[in-house]
C-alpha positions in Angstrom: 0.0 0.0 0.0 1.0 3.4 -0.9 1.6 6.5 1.3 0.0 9.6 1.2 2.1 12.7 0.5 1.7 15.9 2.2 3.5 19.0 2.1 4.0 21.9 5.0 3.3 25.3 4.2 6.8 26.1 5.2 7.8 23.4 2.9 5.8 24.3 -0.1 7.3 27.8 0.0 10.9 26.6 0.4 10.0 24.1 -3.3 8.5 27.4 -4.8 11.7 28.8 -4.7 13.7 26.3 -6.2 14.4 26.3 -9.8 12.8 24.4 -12.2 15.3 21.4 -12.5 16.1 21.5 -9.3 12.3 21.5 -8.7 11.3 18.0 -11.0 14.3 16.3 -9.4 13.3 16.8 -5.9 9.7 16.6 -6.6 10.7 12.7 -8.4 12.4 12.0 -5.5 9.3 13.3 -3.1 6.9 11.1 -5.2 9.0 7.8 -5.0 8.9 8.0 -0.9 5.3 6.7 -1.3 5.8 3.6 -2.3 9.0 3.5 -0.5 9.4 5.7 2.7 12.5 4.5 3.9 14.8 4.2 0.6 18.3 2.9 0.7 20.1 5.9 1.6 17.6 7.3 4.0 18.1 8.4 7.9 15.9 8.7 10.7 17.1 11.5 12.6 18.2 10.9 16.0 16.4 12.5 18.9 13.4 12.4 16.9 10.7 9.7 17.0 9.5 9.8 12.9 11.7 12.0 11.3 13.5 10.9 8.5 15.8 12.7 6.1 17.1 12.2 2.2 19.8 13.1 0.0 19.3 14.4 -3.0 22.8 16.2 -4.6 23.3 19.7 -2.3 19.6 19.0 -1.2 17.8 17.8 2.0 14.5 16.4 2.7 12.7 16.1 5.5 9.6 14.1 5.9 7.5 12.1 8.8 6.1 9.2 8.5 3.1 8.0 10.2 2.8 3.9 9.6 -0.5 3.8 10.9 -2.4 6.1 8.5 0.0 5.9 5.6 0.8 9.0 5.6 4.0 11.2 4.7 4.8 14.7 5.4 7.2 16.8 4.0 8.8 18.9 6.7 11.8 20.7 4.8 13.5 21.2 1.8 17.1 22.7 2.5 20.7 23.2 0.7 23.0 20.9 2.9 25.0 24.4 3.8 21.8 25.9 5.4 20.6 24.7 8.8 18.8 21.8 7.7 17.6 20.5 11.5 16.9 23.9 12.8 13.7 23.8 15.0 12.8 20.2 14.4 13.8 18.4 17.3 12.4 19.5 19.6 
């Protein structure tokens, strides 16, 4: 079964600005975490209980998963050189 995908508003603005390759690529890899949420490559974050993060090039994303309604939601979308973990764990 597939996950859901949702986006925060913080993380929707932080796609808009993105440019438009950068944009499909991330959005590709986005789409593929619902049928797989925890690709090779992928870390949970420590400290956190369902926060996981991906690599993608210079790029960061992170999403939480909740097994129990299927659902994923994007948290962040950062460069590597900006704080990527800022406020999250908490």
């Amino acid at each position: 079964m597939s996950y859901s995908i949702e986006t925060s508003r913080s993380a929707q603005k932080e796609l808009d600005r993105l440019n438009s390759k950068t944009y499909r690529v991330i959005a590709r890899a986005i789409d593929s975490l619902a049928e797989q949420p925890r690709p090779n490559g992928s870390k949970k974050l420590t400290d956190s209980k369902n926060l996981w993060r991906i690599k993608i090039g210079r790029m960061r994303v992170v999403y939480y998963i909740d097994d129990v309604t299927k659902t994923l939601t994007i948290v962040r979308v950062v460069k590597r050189s900006e704080n990527t973990y800022e406020g999250l764990l908490n």
